[in-house]
Each structure stands twice: as C-alpha cells, then as structure tokens.
Residue frames as qw, qx, qy, qz and C-alpha x, y, z in Angstrom:
[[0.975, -0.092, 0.109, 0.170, -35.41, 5.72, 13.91],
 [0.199, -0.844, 0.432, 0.249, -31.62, 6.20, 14.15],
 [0.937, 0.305, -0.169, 0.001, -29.60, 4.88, 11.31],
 [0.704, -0.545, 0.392, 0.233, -26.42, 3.00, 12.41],
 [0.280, 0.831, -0.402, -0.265, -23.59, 4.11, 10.15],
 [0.694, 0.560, -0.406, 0.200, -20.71, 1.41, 8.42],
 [0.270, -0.767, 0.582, -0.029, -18.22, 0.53, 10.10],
 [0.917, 0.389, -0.003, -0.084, -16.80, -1.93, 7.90],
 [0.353, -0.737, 0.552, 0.168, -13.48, -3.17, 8.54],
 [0.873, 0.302, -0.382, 0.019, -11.24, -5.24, 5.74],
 [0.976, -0.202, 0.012, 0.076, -9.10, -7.87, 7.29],
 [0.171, -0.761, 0.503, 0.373, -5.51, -7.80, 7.52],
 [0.848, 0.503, 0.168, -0.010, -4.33, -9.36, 4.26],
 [0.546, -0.306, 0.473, 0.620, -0.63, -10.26, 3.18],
 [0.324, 0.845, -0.148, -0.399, 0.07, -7.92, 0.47],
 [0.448, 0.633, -0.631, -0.020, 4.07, -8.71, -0.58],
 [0.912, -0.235, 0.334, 0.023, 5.71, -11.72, 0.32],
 [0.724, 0.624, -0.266, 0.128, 9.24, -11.69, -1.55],
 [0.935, -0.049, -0.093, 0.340, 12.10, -13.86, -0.66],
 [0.601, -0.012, 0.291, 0.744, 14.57, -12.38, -2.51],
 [0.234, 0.873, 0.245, -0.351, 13.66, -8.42, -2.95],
 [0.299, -0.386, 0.288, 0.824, 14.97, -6.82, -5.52],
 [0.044, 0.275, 0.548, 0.789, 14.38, -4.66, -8.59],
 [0.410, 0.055, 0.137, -0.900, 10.61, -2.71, -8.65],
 [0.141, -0.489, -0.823, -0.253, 7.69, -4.45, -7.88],
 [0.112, -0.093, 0.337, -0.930, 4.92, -2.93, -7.51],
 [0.169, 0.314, 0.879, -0.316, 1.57, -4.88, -5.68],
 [0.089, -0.491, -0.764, -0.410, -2.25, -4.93, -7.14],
 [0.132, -0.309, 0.207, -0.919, -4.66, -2.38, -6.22],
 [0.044, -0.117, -0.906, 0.403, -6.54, -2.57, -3.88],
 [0.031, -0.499, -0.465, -0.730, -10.14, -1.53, -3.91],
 [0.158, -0.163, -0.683, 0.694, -11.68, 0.48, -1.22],
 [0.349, -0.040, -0.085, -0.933, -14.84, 2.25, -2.57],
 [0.665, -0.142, -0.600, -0.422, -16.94, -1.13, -2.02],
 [0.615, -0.305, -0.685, 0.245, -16.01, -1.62, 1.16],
 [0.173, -0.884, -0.104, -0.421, -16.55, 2.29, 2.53],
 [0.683, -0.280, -0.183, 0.649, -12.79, 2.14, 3.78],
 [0.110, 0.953, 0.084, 0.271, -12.11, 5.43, 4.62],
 [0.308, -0.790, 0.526, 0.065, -8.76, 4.39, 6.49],
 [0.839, 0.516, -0.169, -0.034, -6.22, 2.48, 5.42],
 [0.311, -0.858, 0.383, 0.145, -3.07, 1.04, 6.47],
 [0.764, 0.377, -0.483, 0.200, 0.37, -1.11, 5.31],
 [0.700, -0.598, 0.388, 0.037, 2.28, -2.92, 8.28],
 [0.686, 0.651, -0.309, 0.101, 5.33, -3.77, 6.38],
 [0.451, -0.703, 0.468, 0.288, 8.77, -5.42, 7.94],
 [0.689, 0.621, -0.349, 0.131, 12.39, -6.77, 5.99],
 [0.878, -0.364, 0.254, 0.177, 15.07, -8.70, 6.93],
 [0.742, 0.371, 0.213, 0.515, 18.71, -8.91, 5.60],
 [0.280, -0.400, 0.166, 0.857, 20.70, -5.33, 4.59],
 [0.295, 0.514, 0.648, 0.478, 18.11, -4.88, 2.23],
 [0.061, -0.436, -0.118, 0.890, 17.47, -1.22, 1.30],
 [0.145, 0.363, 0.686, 0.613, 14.90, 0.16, -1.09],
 [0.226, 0.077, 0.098, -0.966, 12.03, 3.22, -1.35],
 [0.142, 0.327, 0.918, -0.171, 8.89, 2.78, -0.75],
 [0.209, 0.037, -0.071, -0.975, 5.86, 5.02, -2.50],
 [0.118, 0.280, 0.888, -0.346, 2.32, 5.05, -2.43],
 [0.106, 0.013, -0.418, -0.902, -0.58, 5.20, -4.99],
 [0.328, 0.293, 0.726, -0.529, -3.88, 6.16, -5.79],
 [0.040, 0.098, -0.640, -0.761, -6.56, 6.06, -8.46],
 [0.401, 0.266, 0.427, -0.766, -10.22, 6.52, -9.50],
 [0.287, 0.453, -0.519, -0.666, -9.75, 4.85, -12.66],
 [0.959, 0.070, 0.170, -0.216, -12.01, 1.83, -13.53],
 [0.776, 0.434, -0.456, -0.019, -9.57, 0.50, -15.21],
 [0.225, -0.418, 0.747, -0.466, -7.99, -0.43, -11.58],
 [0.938, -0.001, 0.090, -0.334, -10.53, -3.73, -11.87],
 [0.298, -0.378, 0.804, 0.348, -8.30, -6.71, -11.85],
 [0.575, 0.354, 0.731, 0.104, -8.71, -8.60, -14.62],
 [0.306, 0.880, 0.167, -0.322, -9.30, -5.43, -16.81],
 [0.802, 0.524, 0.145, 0.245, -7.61, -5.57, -20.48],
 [0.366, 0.689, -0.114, 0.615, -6.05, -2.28, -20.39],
 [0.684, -0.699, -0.083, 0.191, -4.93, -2.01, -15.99],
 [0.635, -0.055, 0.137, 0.758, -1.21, -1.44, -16.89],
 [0.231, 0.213, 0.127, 0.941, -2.27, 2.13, -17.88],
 [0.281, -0.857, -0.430, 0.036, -4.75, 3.17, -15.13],
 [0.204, 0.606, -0.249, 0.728, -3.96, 6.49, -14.32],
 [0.646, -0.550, -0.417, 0.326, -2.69, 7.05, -10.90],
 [0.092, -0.838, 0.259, -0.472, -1.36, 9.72, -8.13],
 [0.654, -0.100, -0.589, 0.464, 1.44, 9.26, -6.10],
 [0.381, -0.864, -0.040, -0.326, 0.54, 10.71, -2.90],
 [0.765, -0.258, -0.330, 0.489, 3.73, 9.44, -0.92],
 [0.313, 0.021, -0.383, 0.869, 5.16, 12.86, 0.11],
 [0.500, -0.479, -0.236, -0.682, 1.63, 13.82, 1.00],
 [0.856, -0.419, -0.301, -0.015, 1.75, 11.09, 3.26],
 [0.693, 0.165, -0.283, 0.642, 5.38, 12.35, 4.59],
 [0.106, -0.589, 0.151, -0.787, 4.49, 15.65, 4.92],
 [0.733, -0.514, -0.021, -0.446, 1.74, 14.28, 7.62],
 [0.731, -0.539, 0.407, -0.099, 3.86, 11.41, 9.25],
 [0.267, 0.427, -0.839, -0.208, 7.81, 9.43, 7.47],
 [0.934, 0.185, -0.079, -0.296, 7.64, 7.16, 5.92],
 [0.389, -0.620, 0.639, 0.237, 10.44, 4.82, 7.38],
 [0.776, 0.477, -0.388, -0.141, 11.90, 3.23, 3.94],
 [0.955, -0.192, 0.079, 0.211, 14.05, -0.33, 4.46],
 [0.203, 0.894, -0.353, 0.185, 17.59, 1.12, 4.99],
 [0.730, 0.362, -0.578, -0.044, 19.76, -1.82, 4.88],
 [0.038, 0.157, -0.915, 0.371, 19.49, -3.38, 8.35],
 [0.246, -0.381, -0.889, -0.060, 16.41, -5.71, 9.53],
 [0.130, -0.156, -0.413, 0.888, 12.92, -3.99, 10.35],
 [0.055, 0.685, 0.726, 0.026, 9.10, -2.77, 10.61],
 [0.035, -0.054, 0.014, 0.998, 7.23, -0.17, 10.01],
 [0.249, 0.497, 0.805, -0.208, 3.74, 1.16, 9.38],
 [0.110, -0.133, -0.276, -0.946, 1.94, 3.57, 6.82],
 [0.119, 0.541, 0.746, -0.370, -1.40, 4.84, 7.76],
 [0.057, -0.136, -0.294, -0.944, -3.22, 7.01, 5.61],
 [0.175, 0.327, 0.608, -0.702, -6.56, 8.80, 6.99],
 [0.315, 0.615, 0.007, -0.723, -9.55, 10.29, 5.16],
 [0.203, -0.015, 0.831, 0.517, -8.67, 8.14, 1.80],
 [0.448, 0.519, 0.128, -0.717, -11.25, 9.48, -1.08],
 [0.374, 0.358, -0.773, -0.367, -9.70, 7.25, -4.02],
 [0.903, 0.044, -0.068, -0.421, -11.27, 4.20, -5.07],
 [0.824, 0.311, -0.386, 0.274, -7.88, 2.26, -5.56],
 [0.272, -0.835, 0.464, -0.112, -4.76, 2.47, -3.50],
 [0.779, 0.220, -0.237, 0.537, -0.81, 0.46, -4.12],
 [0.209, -0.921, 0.305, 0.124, 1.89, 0.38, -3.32],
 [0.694, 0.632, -0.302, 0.169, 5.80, 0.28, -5.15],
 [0.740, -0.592, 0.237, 0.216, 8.65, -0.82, -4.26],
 [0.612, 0.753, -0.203, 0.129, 11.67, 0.04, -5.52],
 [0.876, -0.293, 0.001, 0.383, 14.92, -2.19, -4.43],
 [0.022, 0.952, -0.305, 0.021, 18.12, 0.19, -3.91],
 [0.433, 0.510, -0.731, 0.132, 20.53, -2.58, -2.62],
 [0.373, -0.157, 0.786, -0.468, 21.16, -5.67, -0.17],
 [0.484, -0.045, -0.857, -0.169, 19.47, -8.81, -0.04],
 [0.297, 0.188, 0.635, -0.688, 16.43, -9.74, 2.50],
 [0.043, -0.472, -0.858, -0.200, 12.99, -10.39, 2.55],
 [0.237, 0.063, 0.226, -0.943, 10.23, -7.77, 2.49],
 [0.135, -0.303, -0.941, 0.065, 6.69, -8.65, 3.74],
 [0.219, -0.147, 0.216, -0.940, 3.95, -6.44, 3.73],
 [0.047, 0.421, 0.838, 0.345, 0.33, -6.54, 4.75],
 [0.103, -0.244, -0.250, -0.931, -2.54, -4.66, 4.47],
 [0.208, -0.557, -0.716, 0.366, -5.74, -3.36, 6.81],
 [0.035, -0.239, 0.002, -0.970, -8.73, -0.83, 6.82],
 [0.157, -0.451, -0.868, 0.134, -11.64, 0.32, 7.74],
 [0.042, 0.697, 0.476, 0.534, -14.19, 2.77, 8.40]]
C-alpha cells in the first residue's frame, strides 16, 4: 500500500494591518512544525511615502507558544540576508507598493517578521501563506 504524503496548506492569513506605520513592530510567530509547512510565504503591500526595513525571523524555542510567560525572550535567528542572498527583499521605499517573501525548505518551528519604520506615513499590510 502506497502512503500519500501531507500536503497541508495554511490559509492566507492577514498578518499586519497598521494604519499609521511607524516605529518597530514586530508580528507574532507563527507556528509551522504542526502544520508540516515546509514553505512559507509573506505577500506584503504599503501605501503613502512610507519607508521602512523589513527582516525576517526564526526559532525552535518553545517558548515561541503564544500565551507563554517568558515569549519576549525566545531566542531567535534572523535569517533575512539568507533570504537576500537567494532572492531581495524589496523593503517599502517611500512610494506606494507590493511585494513578496518566499522562503523554501523552512526547518524552524517558528517564523516573524519585524518591521522597522525609517520615515513617511502610509499603511503597511501584510499577509501570510504556506504549505507543504
């Protein structure tokens, strides 16, 4: 008998939603080891002259559970110029606009992402989609 692998796919799922970007937020992890995502993406646009960097983490640390006492000091790994090296990352660079991040292969249980506002005013909207 042939077994029929996963292919589990998570929904697309608004991530950010901010009005008024500014300053560093930076969005809940996500988990991906329960749903045997092994891809992973962020569809992400902004509006306005807003400008700001954009980075991407990962993490194996239980403490990545929401709800978990001590989350504020999971240890993580930015992988964002990992993810550059392989394909840019187009950061919001103060005129209106989309993008995507895809990341392949993903081994981490967790995965965020930060935002850090540079200047300008706009809205930045992301959301979020994997799968096996």
């Amino acid at each position: 008998m042939a077994l029929t692998p996963y292919t589990g796919v998570l929904q697309s799922v608004q991530y950010f939603d901010l009005d008024q970007a500014d300053g560093t937020t930076t969005g809940g992890w996500i988990a991906l080891q329960y749903d045997q995502v092994e891809k992973f993406s962020f569809h992400y646009e902004w509006t306005g002259t807003y400008a700001a960097t954009i980075a991407i983490e990962v993490s194996n640390d239980p403490r990545c559970f929401e709800g978990h006492h001590d989350s504020a000091n999971a240890a993580s790994d930015d992988i964002t110029s990992a993810i550059n090296a392989i394909t840019a990352i187009t950061d919001p660079a103060g005129s209106a606009g989309d993008s995507n991040i895809n990341v392949d292969d993903i081994t981490f249980g967790w995965v965020r992402m930060g935002l850090s506002s540079i200047s300008g005013t706009g809205t930045f909207k992301c959301w979020t989609r994997g799968g096996s």
